[in-house]
Backbone as CSV, one residue per row, in Angstrom:
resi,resn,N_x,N_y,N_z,CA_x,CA_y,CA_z,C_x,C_y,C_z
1,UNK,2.172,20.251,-17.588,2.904,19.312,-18.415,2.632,19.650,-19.869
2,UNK,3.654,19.747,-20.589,3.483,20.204,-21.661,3.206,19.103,-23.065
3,UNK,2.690,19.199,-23.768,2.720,17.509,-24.392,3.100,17.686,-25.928
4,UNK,4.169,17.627,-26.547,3.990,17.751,-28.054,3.532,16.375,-29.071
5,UNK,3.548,16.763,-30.119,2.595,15.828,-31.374,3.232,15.402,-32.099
6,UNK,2.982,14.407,-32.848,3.974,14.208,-34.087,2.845,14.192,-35.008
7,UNK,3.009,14.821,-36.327,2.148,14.333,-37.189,2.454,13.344,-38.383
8,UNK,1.230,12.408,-38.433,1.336,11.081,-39.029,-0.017,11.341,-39.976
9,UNK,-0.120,11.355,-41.358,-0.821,11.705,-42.468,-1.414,13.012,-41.447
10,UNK,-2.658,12.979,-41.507,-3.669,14.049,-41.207,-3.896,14.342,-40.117
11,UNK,-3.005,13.312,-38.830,-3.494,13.430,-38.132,-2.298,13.799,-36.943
12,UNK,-2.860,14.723,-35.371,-1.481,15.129,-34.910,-1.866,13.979,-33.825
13,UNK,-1.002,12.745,-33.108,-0.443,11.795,-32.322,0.067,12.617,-31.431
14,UNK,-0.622,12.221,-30.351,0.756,12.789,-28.482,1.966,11.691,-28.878
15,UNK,2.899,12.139,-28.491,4.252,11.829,-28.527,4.166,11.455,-26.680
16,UNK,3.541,10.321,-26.122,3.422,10.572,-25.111,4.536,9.183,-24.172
17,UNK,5.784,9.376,-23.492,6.825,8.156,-23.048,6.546,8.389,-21.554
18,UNK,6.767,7.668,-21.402,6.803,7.153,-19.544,8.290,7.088,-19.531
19,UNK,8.992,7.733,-18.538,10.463,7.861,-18.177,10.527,6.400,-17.691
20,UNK,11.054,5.735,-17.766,11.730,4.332,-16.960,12.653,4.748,-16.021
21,UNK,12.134,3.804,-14.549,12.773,3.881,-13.375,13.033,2.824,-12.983
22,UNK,14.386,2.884,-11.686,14.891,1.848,-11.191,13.665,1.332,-10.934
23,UNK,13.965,-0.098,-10.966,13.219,-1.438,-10.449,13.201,-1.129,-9.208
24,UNK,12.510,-1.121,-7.751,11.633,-0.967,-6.606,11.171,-1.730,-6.129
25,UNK,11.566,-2.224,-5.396,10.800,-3.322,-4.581,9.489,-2.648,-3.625
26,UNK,8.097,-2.589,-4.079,6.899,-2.661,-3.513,6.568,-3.919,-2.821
27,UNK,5.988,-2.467,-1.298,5.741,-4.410,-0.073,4.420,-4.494,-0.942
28,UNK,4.016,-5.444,-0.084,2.599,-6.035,0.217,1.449,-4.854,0.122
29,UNK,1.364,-4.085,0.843,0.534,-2.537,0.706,0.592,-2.170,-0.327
30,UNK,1.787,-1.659,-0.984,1.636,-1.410,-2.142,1.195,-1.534,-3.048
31,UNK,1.411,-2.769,-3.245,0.814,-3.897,-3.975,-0.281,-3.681,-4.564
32,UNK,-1.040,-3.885,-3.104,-2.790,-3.845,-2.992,-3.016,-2.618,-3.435
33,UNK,-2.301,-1.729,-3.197,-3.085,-0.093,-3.685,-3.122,-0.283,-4.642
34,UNK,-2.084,-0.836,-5.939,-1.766,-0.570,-7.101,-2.692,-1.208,-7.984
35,UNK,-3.312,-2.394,-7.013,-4.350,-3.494,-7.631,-5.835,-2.860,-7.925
36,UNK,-5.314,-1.811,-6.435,-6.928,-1.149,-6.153,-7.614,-0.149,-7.356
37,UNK,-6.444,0.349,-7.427,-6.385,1.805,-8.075,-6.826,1.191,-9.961
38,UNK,-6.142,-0.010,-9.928,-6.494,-0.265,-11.652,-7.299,-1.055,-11.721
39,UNK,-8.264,-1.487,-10.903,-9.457,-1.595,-10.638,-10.759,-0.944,-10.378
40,UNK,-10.573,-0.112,-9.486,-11.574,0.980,-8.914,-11.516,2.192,-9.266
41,UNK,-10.475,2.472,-8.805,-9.951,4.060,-9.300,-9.005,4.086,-10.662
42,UNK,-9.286,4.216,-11.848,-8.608,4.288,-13.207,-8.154,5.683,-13.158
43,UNK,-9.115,6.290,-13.375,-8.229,7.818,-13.274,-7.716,8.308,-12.219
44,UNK,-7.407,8.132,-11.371,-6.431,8.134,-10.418,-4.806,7.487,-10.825
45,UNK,-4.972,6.265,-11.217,-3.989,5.540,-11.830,-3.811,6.493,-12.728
46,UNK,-4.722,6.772,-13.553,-3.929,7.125,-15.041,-2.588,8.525,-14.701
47,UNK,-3.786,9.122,-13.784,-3.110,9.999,-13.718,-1.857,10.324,-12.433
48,UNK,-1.310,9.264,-12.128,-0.467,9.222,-11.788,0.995,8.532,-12.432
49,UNK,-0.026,7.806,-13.068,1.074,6.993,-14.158,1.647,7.920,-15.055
50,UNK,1.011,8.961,-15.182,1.267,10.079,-16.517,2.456,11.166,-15.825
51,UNK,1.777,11.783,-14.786,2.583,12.389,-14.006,3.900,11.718,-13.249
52,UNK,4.003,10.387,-13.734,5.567,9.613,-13.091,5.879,9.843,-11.857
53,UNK,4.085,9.906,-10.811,4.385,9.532,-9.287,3.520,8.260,-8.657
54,UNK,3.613,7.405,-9.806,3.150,6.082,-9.366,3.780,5.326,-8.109
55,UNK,5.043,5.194,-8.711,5.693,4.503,-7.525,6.042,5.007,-7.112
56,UNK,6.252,6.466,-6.008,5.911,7.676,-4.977,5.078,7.235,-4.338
57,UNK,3.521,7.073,-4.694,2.715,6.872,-4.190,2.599,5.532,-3.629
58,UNK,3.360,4.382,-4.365,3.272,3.012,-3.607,3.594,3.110,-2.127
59,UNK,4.947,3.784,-2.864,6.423,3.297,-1.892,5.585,4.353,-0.555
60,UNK,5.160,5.676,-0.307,4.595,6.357,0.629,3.656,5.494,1.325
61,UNK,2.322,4.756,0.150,1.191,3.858,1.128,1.766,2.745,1.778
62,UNK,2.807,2.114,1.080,3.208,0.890,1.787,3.830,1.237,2.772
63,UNK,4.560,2.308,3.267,5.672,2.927,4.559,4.558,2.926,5.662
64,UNK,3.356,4.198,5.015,2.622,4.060,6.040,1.818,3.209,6.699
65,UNK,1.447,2.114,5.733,0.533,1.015,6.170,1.295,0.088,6.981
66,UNK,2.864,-0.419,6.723,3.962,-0.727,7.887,4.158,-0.654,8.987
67,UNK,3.909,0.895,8.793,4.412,1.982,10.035,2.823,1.870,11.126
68,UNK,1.940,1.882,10.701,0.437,1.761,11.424,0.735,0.489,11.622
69,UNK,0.636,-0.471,11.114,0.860,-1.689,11.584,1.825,-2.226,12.713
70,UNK,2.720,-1.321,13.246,3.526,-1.901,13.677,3.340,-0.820,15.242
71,UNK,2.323,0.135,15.265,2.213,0.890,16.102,0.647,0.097,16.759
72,UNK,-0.293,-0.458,15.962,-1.266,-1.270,16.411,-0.782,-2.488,17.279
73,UNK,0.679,-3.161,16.202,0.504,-4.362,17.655,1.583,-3.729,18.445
74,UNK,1.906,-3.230,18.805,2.442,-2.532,19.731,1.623,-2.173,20.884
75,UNK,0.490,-1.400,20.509,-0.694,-1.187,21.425,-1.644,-2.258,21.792
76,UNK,-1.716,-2.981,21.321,-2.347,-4.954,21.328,-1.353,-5.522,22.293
77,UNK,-0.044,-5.134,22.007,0.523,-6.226,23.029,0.719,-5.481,24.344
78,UNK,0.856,-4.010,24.412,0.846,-3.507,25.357,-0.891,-3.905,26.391
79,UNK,-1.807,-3.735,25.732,-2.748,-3.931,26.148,-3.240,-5.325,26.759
80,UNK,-3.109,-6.619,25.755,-3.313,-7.857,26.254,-2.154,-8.301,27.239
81,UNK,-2.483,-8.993,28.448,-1.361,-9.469,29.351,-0.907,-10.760,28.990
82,UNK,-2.260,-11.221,28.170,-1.267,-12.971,27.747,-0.383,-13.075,26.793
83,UNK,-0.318,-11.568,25.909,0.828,-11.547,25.019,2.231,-11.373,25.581
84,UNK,2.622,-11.649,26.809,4.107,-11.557,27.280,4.472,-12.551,27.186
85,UNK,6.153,-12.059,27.104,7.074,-13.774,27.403,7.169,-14.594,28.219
86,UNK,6.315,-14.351,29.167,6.213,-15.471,29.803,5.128,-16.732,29.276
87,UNK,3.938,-15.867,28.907,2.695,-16.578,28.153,3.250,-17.209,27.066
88,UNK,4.142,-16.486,26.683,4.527,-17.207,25.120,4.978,-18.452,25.320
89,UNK,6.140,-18.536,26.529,6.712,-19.623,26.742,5.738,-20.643,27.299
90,UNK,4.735,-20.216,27.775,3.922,-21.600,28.863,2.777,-21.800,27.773
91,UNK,2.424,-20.971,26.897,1.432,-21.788,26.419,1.438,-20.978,24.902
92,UNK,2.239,-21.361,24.007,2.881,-20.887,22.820,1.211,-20.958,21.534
93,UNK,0.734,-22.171,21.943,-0.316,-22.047,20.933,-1.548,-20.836,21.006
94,UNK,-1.829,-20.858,22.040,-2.691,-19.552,22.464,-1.848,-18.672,21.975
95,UNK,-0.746,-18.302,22.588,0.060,-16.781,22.009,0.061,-16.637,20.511
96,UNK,-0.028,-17.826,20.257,0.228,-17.339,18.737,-1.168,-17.303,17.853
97,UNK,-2.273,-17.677,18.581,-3.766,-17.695,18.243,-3.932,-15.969,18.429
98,UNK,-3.814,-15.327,19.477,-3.863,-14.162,19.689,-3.224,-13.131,18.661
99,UNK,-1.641,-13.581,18.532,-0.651,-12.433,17.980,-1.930,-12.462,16.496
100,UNK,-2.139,-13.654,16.169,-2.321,-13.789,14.639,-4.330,-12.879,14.567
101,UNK,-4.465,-12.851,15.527,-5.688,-12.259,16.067,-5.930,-11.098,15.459
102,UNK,-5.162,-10.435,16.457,-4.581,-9.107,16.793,-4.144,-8.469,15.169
103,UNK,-3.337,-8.985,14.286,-2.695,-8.932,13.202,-3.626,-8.719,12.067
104,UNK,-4.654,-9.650,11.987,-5.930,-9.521,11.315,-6.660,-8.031,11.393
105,UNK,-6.866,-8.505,12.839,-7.618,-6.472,13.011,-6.819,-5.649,12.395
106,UNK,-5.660,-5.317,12.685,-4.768,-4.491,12.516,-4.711,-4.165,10.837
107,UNK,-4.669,-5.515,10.060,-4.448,-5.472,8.509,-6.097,-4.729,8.436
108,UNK,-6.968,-5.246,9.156,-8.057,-5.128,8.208,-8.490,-3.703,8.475
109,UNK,-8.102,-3.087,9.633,-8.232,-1.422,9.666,-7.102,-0.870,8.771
110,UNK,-6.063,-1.145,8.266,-5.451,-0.523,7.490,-5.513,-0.964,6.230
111,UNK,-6.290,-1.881,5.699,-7.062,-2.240,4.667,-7.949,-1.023,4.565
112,UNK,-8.887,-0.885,5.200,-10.221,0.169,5.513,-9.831,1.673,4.870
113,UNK,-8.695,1.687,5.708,-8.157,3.524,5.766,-7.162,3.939,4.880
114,UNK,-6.380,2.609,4.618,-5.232,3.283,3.767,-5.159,2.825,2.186
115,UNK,-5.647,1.592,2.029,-5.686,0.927,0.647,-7.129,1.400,-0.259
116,UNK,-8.113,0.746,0.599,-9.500,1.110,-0.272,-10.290,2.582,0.039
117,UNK,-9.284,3.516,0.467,-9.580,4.820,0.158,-9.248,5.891,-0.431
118,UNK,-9.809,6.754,-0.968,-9.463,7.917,-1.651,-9.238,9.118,-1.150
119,UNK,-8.608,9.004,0.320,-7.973,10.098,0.339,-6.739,10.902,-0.349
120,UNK,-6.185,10.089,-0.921,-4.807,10.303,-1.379,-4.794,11.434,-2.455
């Protein structure tokens, strides 16, 4: 990236703009990364903010944290037998004690792996 200067009395100033992009709707994941990152990780942020793949990087963590999420209760409901429609119908409060169970784990391993880490 190439960066030019302007000079102002003595001194040379980065001439440095952030391109403006469409407005984006970031889920929930996103969110949290974005919270994470300008919290914990600054230079990470910075330097993505500079390089204009900030919201790349949302829009990618939030797909995948979705996408895991939705393959966990998948495997939760495949696995538990009281999560069927029949359970749902005969005894709705349990089912929904469980789904919301199940949902927790699920956020809080993709909390673990995808938000408060630095693999990225």
């Amino acid at each position: 990236m190439k960066i030019k200067y302007e000079k102002r009395g003595d001194y040379l100033i980065p001439n440095l703009k952030i391109k403006r992009q469409k407005k984006i709707n970031i889920g929930k994941y996103g969110l949290l990364r974005l919270n994470y990152l300008k919290e914990n990780n600054k230079q990470l942020y910075r330097q993505l903010l500079m390089n204009n793949e900030l919201t790349n990087h949302l829009i990618s963590v939030d797909n995948e944290c979705n996408n895991k999420l939705n393959i966990l209760m998948n495997e939760y409901k495949k696995q538990d037998e009281k999560l069927s429609e029949k359970n749902k119908e005969l005894n709705q409060l349990e089912w929904v004690k469980l789904m919301n169970n199940y949902k927790n784990s699920a956020e809080e391993i993709i909390m673990k792996e995808n938000i408060y880490d630095n693999k990225w």
